[in-house]
N, C-alpha and C positions, 0 to 999 in steps of 0.2 A: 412882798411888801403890801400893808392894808395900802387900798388903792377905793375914793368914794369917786363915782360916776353919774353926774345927773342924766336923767332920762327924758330925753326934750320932742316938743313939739315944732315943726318947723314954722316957722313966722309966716309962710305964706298962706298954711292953713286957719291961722290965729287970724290974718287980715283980712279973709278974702271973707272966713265967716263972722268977721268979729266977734270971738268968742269971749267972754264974759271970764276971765280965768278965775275973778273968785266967787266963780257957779260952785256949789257942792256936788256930790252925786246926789243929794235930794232935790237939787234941782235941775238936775238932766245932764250934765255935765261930766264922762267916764272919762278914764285912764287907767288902762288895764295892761299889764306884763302877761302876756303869754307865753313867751317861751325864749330861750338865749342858748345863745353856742359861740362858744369860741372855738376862735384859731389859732394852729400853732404860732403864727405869726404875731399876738398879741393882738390880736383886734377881736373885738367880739362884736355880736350881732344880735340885736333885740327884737324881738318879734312883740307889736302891741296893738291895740287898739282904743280910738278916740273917737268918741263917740258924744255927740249931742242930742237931748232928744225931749221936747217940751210940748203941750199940747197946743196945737196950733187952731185960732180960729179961721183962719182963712189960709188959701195955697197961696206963696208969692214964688216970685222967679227971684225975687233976690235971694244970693244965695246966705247973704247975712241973717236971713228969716226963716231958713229951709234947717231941717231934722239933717243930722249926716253920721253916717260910721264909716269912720277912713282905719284900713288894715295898712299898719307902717313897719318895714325892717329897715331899721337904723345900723349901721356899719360904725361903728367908736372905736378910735385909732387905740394903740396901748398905753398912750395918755389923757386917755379919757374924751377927748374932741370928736364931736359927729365928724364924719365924714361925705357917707352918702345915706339919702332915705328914700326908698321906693313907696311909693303913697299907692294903694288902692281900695276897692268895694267899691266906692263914689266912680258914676261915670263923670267922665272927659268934660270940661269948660263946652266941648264943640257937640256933646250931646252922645258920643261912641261911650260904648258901655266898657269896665275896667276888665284888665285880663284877667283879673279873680275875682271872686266873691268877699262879700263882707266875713271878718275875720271870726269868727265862731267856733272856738275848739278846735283851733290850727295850733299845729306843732313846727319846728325847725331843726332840720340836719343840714348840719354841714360835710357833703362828702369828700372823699379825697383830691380828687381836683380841683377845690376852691369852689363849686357849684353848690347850690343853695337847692335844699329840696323843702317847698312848704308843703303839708300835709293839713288834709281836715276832714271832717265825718259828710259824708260817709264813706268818702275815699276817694276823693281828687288830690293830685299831689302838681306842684308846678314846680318846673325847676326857673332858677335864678341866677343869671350872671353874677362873679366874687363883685362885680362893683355894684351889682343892685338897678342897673341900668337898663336889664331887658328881660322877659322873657323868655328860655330858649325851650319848653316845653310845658304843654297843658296836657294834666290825662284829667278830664273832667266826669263828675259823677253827680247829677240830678238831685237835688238834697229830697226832693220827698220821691223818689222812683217807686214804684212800686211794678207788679207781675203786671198788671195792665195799663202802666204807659206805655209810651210808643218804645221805650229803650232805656235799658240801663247806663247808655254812655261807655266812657271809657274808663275804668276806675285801676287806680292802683292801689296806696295804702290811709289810712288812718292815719295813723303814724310811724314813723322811720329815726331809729336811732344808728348809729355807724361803730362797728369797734374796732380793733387798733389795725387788724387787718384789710379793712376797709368794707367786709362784709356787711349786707343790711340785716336789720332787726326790726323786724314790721309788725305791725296790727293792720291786721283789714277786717272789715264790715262783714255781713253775710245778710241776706234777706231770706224771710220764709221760716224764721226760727219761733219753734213752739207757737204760744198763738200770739206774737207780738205783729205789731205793723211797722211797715220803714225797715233801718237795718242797726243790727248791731254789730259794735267793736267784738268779734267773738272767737277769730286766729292768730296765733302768731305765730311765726314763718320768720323765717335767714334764707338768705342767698347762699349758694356753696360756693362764691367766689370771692373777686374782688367788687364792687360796689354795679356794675353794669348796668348804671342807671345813666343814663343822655339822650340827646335829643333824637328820638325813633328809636330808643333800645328802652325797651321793659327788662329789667331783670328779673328772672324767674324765682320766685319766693317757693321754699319749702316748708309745706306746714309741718311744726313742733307739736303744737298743742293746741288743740278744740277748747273755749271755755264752756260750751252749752253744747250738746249731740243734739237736741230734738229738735231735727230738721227731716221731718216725715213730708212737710208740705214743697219741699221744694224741687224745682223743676228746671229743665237744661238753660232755662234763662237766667237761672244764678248764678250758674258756673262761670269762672272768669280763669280763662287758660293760664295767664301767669303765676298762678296760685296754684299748686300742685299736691300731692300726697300720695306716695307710690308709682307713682309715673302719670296718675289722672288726676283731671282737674277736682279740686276739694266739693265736695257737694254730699246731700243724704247722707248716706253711712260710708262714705269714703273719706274720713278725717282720724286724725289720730285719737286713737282710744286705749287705755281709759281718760275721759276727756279732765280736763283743770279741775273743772269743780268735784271732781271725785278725786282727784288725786290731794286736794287740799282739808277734803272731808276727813282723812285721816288726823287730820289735827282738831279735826271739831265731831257733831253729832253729823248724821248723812243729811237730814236734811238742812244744816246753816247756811249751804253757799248756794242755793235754789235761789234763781233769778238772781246771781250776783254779779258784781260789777268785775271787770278787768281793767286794769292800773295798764300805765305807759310802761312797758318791758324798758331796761335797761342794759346794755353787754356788761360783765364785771369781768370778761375776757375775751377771748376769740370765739370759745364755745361753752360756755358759761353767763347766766343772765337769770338777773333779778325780774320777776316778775308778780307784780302787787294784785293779791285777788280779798275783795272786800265784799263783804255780805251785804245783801239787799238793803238799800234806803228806808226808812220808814219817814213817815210826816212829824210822827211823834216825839223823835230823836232818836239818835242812834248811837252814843256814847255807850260802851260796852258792847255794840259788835264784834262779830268774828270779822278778821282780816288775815291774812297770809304771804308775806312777802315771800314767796315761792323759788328757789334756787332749781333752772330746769340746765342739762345740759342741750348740744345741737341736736339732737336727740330725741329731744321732747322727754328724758328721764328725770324723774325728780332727786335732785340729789342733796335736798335738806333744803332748811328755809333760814333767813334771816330770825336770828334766835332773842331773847330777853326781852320781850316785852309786852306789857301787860294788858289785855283786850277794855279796862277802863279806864288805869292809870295812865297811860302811854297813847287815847286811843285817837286814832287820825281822824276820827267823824268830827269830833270838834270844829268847825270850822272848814270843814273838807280840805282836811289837808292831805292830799293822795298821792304826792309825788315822792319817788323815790331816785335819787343817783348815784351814780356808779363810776369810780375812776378804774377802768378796765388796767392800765400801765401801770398800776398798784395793786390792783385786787381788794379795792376797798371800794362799800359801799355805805350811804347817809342818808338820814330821814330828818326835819325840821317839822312836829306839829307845834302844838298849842303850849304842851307838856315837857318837849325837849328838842335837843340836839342830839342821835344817834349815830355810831361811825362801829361799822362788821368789815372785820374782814373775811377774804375769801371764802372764809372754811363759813363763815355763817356766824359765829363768835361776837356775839358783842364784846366793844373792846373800850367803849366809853360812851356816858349817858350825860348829857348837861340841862340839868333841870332846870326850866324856866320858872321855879317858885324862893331860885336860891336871887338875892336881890341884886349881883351883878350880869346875874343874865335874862331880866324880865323882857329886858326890851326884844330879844328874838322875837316876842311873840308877835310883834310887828312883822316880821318877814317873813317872805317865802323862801322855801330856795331851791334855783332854778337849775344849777348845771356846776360839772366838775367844769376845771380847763386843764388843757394838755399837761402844763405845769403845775399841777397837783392842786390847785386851790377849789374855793369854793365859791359862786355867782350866788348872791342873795340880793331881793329885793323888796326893800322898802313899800309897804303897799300905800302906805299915804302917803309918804314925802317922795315919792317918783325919782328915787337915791339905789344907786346899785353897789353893792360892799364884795369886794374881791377879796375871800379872805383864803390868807394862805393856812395851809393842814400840817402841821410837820410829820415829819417821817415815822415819829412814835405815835401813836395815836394816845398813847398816856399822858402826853403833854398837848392835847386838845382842846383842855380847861383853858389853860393857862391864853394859850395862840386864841381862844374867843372871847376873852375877857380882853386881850391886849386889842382883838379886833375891833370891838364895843365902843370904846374906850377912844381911839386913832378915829372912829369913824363920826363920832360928834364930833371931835375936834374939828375934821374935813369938815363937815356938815355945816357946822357956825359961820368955818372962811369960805366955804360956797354961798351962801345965803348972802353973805356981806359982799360979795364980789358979783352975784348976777341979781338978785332980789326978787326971787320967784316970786307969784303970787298965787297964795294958796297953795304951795309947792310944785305950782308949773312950771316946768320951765322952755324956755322957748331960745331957740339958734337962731340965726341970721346964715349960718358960716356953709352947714352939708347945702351938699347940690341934690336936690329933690330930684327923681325921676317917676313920673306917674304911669305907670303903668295900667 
């Protein structure tokens, strides 16, 4: 069932800093979806961030006058009602600092236990009570470390997705690569198990696949033991070869995927997984780029790529649109840019394309989309109206048209009787009802 979901701010954050709700982002004023996951149980879980941010002449202690980025996972019951919202980045009313960082390129899994694992560069990951009420694990990593601070910290992944067998699917950082500074997203690694992530257990990641080899300058202070390949820890020339961006070059010239980027891997099975590789940024633009949605097995073999689509008609720089999902309990996988709605199965096959220039489907170009759910559907969100659209996929994928036009269509409807029923302003919207926990 289409199902529309407002995406709200807690009223206590609204009061405390009296925020302006019809601020635009031209005037300081963000709301950003970062990342969602749901559970089998019908709840799903938002990951965002709110952020205010104006040039101040003077410091005050009120905090009605003060800059803030607050990192929030909201809990939304399968009726759409907040439940619980963990608030952090901002320290404590009493002046104690939050148990995480301001929310920056944080991702969210949800592992098999109901525990919440947030992830961010360069690789601290916290794990999260199912109610969002506590912390029950910090592996923290220094956002700017480098070979001469005093410590790399504790790091585990980038980012973490989970597949049906509860195994991890990781991206972790590396320091020391080629001549950049800081670290790049540049492995990815699975667990050989079940999920063995809790509070004082690292699960030991097995690197798949190196995006970049040239780590000549690196030294035992990058090695991080849970990261492994061949029985030692990942480091120099002990990573899997021949590394991503050569194994992708076979679909372009050798030199297109130099300094290129690595996409959020997704599982499309147990041992099967999409993995998005995109060619260097330019300032100029970058429409008609090389990209490569990559099909590796556990392995690290490449075993063909997400097929049919064209590097300028189809291409994801538009707007950086870089996310790929994957419903592993189907063996389908979805892309959502500028230009379309894509849906492969297994094998790699595109099996239907929904052009955003045909005029019942312009308004995609308004969304992202964020996540499969167990139940086959799909998680999009609204970037301006802070509207989340559950849409269901049916089992043919030939009849994909039809179930996104029908989605489109049910989700103004929703949309009109939300507005008339709570009266955002500016499309905010704000709860009274979840029980915050500030973490």
């Amino acid at each position: 069932m289409v199902h529309t979901i407002p995406l709200t701010l807690p009223s206590s954050v609204v009061d405390t800093h009296r925020v302006d709700l019809a601020a635009k982002p031209s005037e300081g004023l963000y709301f950003t979806v970062l990342d969602v996951a749901a559970a089998p149980s019908g709840d799903t879980y938002v990951l965002y961030m709110a952020r205010r941010y104006r040039v101040l002449t003077e410091f005050s202690q009120d905090p009605a006058e003060q800059n803030f980025t607050y990192g929030l996972v909201t809990r939304y019951a399968p009726d759409g009602s907040p439940v619980d919202t963990a608030l952090f980045g901002q320290p404590h009313p009493d002046g104690s600092p939050s148990a995480l960082p301001e929310p920056w390129d944080m991702t969210l899994a949800l592992l098999p236990d109901g525990t919440l694992a947030v992830s961010g560069k360069p690789g601290s990951t916290f794990l999260l009570s199912a109610d969002l009420s506590r912390v029950l694990e910090a592996w923290r990593t220094p956002h700017n470390f480098s070979a001469e601070e005093a410590g790399p910290g504790d790091p585990y992944a980038t980012s973490l997705s989970v597949t049906p067998s509860g195994r991890l699917l990781a991206v972790t950082s590396e320091y020391g690569l080629s001549n950049w500074a800081g670290a790049h997203p540049n492995i990815v690694a699975v667990s050989d198990s079940g999920s063995g992530l809790a509070p004082g257990t690292k699960a030991t990641l097995r690197a798949i696949a190196s995006l970049d080899g040239r780590a000549e300058r690196q030294t035992e202070a990058d090695l991080r033991p849970h990261l492994r390949f061949q029985g030692a820890p990942v480091g120099r020339d002990n990573r899997p070869s021949p590394t991503l961006t050569e194994l992708v070059s076979a679909y372009a010239t050798p030199y297109t995927y130099v300094d290129s980027k690595l996409g959020r891997p997704v599982p499309l099975g147990d041992d099967l997984f999409v993995v998005p590789v995109f060619s260097r940024i330019y300032r100029s633009g970058n429409r008609g780029g090389a990209f490569t949605f990559a099909l590796l097995d556990d392995q690290g073999r490449m075993a063909g790529r997400l097929e049919g689509l064209d590097l300028y008609k189809d291409s994801p720089f538009t707007g950086f649109c870089f996310t790929v999902v994957a419903d592993p309990h189907r063996g389908r996988a979805f892309h959502l840019n500028r230009y379309g709605l894509y849906a492969w199965s297994a094998d790699g096959q595109l099996r239907a394309r929904i052009s955003t220039e045909d005029k019942p489907f312009k308004a995609l170009t308004h969304f992202a989309l964020m996540a499969p759910t167990p139940a086959g559907e799909l998680l999009l969100v609204h970037r301006k109206q802070n509207l989340l659209l559950r849409l269901p996929v049916p089992e043919d994928l030939g009849d994909l048209q039809s179930a996104v036009e029908t989605a489109l269509r049910t989700y103004g409807t929703q949309r009109t009787a939300l507005k008339k029923r709570s009266a955002p302003v500016n499309w905010h919207w704000v709860d009274e009802s979840a029980l915050v926990h500030r973490l």
